[in-house]
C-alpha positions, -999 to 999 in steps of 0.1 A, spaced: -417 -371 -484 -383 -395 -480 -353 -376 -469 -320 -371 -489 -287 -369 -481 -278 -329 -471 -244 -310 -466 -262 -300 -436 -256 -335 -415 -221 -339 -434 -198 -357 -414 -160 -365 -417 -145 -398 -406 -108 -400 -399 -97 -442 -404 -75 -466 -413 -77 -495 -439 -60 -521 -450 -30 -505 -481 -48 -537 -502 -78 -556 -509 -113 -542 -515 -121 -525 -477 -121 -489 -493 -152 -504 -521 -169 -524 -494 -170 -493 -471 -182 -468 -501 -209 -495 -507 -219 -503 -473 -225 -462 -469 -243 -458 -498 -266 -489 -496 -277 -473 -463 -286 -439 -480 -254 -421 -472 -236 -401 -498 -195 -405 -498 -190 -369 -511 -148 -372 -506 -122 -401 -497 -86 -382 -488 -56 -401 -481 -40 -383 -451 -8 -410 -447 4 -438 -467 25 -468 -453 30 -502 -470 3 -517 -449 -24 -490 -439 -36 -459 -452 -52 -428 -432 -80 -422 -450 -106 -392 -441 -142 -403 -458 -169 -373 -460 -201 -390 -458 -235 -368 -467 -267 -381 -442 -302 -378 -435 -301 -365 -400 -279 -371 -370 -293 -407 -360 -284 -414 -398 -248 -402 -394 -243 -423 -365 -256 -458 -385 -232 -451 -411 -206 -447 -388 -211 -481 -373 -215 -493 -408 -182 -481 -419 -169 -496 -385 -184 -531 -393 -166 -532 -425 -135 -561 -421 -102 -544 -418 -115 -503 -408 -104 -493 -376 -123 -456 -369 -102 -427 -355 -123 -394 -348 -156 -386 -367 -161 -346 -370 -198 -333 -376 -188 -306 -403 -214 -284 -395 -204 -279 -359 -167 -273 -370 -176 -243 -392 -194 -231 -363 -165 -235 -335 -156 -202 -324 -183 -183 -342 -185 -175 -382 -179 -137 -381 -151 -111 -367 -145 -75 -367 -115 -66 -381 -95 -33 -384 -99 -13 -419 -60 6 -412 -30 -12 -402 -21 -2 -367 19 -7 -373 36 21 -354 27 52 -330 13 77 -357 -10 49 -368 -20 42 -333 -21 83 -330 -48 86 -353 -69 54 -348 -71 62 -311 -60 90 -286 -52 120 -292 -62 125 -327 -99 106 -325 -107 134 -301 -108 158 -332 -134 132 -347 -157 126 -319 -156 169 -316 -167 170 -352 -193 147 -341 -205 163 -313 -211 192 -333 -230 180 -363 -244 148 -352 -255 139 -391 -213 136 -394 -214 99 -379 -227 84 -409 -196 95 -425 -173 89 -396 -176 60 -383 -186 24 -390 -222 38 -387 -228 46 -424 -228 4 -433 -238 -8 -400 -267 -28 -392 -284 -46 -355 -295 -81 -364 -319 -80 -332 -339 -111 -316 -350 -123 -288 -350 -162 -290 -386 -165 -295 -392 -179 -328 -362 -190 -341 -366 -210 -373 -385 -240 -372 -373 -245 -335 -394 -220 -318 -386 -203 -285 -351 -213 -277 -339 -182 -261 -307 -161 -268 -281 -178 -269 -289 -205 -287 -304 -180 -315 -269 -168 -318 -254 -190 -344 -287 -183 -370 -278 -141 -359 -239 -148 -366 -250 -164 -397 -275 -134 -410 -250 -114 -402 -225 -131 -425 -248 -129 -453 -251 -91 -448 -209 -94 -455 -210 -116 -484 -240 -105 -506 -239 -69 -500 -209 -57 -479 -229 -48 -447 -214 -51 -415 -241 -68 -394 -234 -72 -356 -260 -93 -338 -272 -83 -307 -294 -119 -284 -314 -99 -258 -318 -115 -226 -358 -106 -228 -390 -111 -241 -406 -82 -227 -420 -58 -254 -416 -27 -240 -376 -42 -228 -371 -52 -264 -382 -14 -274 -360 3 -251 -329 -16 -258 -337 -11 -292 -335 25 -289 -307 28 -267 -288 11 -292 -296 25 -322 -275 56 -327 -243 31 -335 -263 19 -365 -277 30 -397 -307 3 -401 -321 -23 -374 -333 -57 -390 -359 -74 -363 -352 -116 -363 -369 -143 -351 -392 -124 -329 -427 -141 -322 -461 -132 -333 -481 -108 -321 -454 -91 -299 -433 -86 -336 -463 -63 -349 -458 -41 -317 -426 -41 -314 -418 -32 -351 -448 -6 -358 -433 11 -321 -398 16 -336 -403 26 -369 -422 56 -351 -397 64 -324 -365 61 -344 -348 84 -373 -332 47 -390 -358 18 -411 -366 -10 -390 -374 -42 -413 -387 -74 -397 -369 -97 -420 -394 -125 -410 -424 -106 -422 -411 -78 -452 -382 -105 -460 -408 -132 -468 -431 -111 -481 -408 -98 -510 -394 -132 -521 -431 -146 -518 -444 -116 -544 -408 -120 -566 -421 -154 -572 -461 -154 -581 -448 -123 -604 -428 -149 -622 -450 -177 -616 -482 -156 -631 -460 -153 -657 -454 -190 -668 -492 -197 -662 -502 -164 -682 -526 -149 -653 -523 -116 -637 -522 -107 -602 -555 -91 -601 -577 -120 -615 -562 -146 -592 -580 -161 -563 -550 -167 -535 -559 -190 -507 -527 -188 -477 -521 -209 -451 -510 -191 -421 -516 -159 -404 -489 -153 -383 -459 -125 -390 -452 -139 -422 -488 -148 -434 -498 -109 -425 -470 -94 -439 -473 -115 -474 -510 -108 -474 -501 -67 -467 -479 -65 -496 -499 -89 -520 -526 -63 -515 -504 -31 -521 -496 -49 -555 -526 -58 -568 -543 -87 -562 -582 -88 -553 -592 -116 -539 -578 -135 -510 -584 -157 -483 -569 -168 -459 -566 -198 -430 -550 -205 -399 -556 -232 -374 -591 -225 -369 -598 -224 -404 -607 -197 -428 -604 -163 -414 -635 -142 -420 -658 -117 -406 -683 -132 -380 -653 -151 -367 -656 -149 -330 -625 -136 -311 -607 -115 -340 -577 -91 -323 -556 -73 -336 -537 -84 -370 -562 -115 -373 -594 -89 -372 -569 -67 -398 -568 -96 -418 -605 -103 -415 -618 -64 -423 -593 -65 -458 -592 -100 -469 -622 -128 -482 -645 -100 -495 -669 -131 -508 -668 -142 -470 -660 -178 -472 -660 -199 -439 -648 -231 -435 -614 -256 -437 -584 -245 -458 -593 -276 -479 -624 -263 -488 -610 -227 -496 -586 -243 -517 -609 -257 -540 -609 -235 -570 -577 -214 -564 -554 -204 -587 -529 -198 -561 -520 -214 -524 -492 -202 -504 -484 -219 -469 -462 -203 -443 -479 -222 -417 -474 -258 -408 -462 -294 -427 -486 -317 -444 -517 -294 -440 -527 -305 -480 -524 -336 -500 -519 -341 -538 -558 -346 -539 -565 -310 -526 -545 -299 -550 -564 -314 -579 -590 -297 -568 -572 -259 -569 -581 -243 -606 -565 -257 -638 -529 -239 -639 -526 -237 -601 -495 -225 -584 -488 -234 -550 -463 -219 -527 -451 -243 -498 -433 -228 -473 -432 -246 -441 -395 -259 -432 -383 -285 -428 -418 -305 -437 -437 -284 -465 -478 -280 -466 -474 -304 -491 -455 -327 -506 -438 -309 -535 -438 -343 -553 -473 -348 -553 -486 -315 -558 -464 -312 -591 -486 -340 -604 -514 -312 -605 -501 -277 -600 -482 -260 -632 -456 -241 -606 -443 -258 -572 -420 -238 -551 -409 -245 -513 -383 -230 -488 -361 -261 -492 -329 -263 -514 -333 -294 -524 -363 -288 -548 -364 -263 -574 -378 -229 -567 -367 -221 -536 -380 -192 -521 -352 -177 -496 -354 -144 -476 -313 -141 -486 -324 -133 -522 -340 -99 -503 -323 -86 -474 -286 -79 -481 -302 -58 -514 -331 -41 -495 -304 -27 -467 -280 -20 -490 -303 6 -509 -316 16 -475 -279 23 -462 -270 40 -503 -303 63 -497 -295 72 -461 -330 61 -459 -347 69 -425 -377 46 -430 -390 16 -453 -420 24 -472 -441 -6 -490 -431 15 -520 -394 3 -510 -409 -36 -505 -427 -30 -541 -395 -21 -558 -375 -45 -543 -401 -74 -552 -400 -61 -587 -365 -57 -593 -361 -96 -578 -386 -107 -604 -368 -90 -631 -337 -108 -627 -354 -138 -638 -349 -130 -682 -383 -144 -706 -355 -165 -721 -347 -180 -687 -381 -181 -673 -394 -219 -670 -419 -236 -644 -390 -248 -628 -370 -218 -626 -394 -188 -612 -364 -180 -588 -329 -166 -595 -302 -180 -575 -285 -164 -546 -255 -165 -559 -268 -149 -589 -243 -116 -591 -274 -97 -603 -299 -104 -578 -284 -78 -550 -273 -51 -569 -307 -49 -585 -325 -48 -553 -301 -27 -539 -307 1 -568 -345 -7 -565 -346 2 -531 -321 31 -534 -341 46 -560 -375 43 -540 -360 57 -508 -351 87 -529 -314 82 -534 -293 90 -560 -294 74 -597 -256 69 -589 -238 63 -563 -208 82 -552 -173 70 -551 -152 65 -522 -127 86 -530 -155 120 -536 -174 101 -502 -140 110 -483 -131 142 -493 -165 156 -489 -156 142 -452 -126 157 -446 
């Protein structure tokens, strides 16, 4: 699959050129014959010889970047000042901040933020602990918890580098659905350490949301906290995927015309996400599916089954199929990969049932090549942005804990993941409904608020939500 030109290795290139001739054309050329994308030219200053110019050039990857940089820097009469990966400037310093909801300008402000008057607070608190939700930041907070251990496609890079994707989760909570998200990197990777720091954290927050936490330790970890603590705990990684996955076969079904229960589904991967999908697939519906991971087709009189892979084995292929995920695919009217890049070709995908639908996942390199396997399959979607049908946990998880935190839920049912899935789906009109378009968009105003009130409604909350203003007074 050739690579494009992405925001994501944007750079910006601070020169001079010449305040005549053609050195501006010849550089925009020279970039774009190599596959780079000038996405800006700025003038910055203006004399009657030179011009400081800054040129925002769109690449392939970083080794791309740095070619078109000597490009530009070959190019008669360009003299290069400093080049600024633009990625890594929106990151200096961190993407989020806490900042204060009151004004703090004199002392009867600073009198009733902090000492003496919070003491009357954290006494009201003391006596009805239930009051917390109310009084503090508590009632919209959420932990975005991880350990480092599966972080994206980049795998077990430990704390601190995990921070930037936690900082960013945690600005997605802001923007989609006005949750304050603090993330906390833990310096372990010790189950029953990531359980206790859990729960010695949780009574600041209203919801914890499990990241990047690898398989099988995530199963343990999750199922232990959602039975020792009074707040949900959603493993965005497995329920996340799993909604957005089922949001798009309902759509898809509905451009091929086939129902959920008559499908045969055939996945690739049976890790966190993989389990999770299959779980809720299940708890919606659909009857037959099998599923593979790197020693093929999961099934009964597999030898060495555990834990979620013998789960998997005692629920799933009821018609017992061994084998390679090539031959399982043969015949399906649905495959959906959250495993590993390049596991299919176009050719196993002419093979899948007339119709077919195929879901792949795998970032940055899909199971497939979307290009090919939309020569044979009536619906492609990946996790990529740069193909249509992308299938992104951010269309779930500011709307799923938004309804949780509305409800004052203190669990997530698959009820709630049902709902949520549903409600995605739903945002998605028959008149805008296309092959291409199974998917709403994130920035889709509708998409949140209808998964939030999904969720809310599930959980138990109420049809309407209250205002602030009746919130407050039923505080005071």
């Amino acid at each position: 699959m050739s690579a494009v030109p992405s925001v994501s290795y944007s750079i910006t290139v601070r020169l001079e050129v010449p305040a005549g001739g053609a050195s501006v054309s010849q550089l925009t050329t020279a970039v774009e014959q190599a596959g780079g994308a000038v996405t800006a030219l700025d003038v910055t200053a203006s004399g009657h010889e030179r011009l400081r110019m800054d040129v925002t050039v769109a690449a392939r990857d970083t080794d791309h970047a740095d070619q078109l940089v000597e490009l530009m820097t070959a190019v008669p009469g360009v003299t290069i000042g400093k080049v600024s990966d633009r990625t890594f400037l929106m990151h200096l310093g961190g993407k989020i901040e806490m900042a204060s909801k009151h004004p703090i300008r004199n002392r009867d402000d600073l009198s009733m933020i902090y000492t003496p008057g919070v003491a009357r607070v954290c006494l009201a608190i003391a006596k009805n602990p239930e009051d917390a939700r109310r009084l503090t930041i508590k009632r919209n907070s959420i932990a975005v918890i991880t350990d480092g251990s599966a972080v994206l496609g980049l795998g077990n890079i430990g704390p601190q580098a995990a921070l930037p994707v936690m900082e960013g989760k945690a600005a997605l909570f802001k923007r989609f659905a006005g949750i304050d998200a603090w993330p906390l990197c833990l310096d372990t990777q010790d189950t029953e350490e990531i359980i206790a720091v859990v729960k010695a954290v949780a009574p600041g927050f209203a919801g914890i949301n499990l990241e990047d936490i690898s398989a099988p330790r995530c199963f343990e970890v999750e199922r232990r906290l959602r039975e020792q603590l009074d707040i949900p705990v959603f493993h965005d990684d497995q329920h996340g995927t799993a909604i957005v996955v089922l949001a798009a076969l309902y759509n898809a079904l509905r451009v091929v015309d086939k129902n959920i229960a008559d499908v045969r589904i055939v996945m690739s991967g049976a890790g966190a996400a993989g389990t999770a999908i299959i779980k809720l697939l299940l708890e919606a519906g659909a009857g037959d599916i099998v599923v593979a991971d790197i020693e093929g087709v999961v099934h009964r009189q597999r030898d060495g089954l555990v834990g979620e892979l013998l789960w998997l084995a005692e629920h799933t292929n009821a018609l017992d199929v061994t084998g390679s995920l090539r031959a399982a695919v043969a015949g399906a009217d649905v495959f959906i990969g959250v495993s590993a890049p390049n596991v299919l070709s176009g050719e196993d995908v002419a093979t899948m049932a007339d119709q077919a639908i195929v879901f792949a996942l795998a970032n940055p390199e899909p199971e497939v090549d979307p290009a090919e396997a939309s020569k044979h399959a009536a619906v492609v979607a990946t996790g990529r942005s740069d193909f249509p049908n992308q299938i992104n946990n951010v269309l779930a998880f500011p709307g799923v804990f938004r309804g949780l935190l509305d409800a004052r839920s203190s669990e997530i049912t698959s009820t709630m993941l049902l709902a949520a899935a549903r409600a995605l789906a739903s945002v998605v009109s028959d008149a805008e409904l296309n092959a291409s378009y199974i998917t709403p968009s994130v920035f889709n105003a509708d998409v949140h608020t209808a998964v939030a009130a999904a969720v809310r409604r599930a959980a138990g909350g109420p049809a309407e939500l209250p205002t602030e203003v009746l919130d407050t007074e039923a505080a005071v």
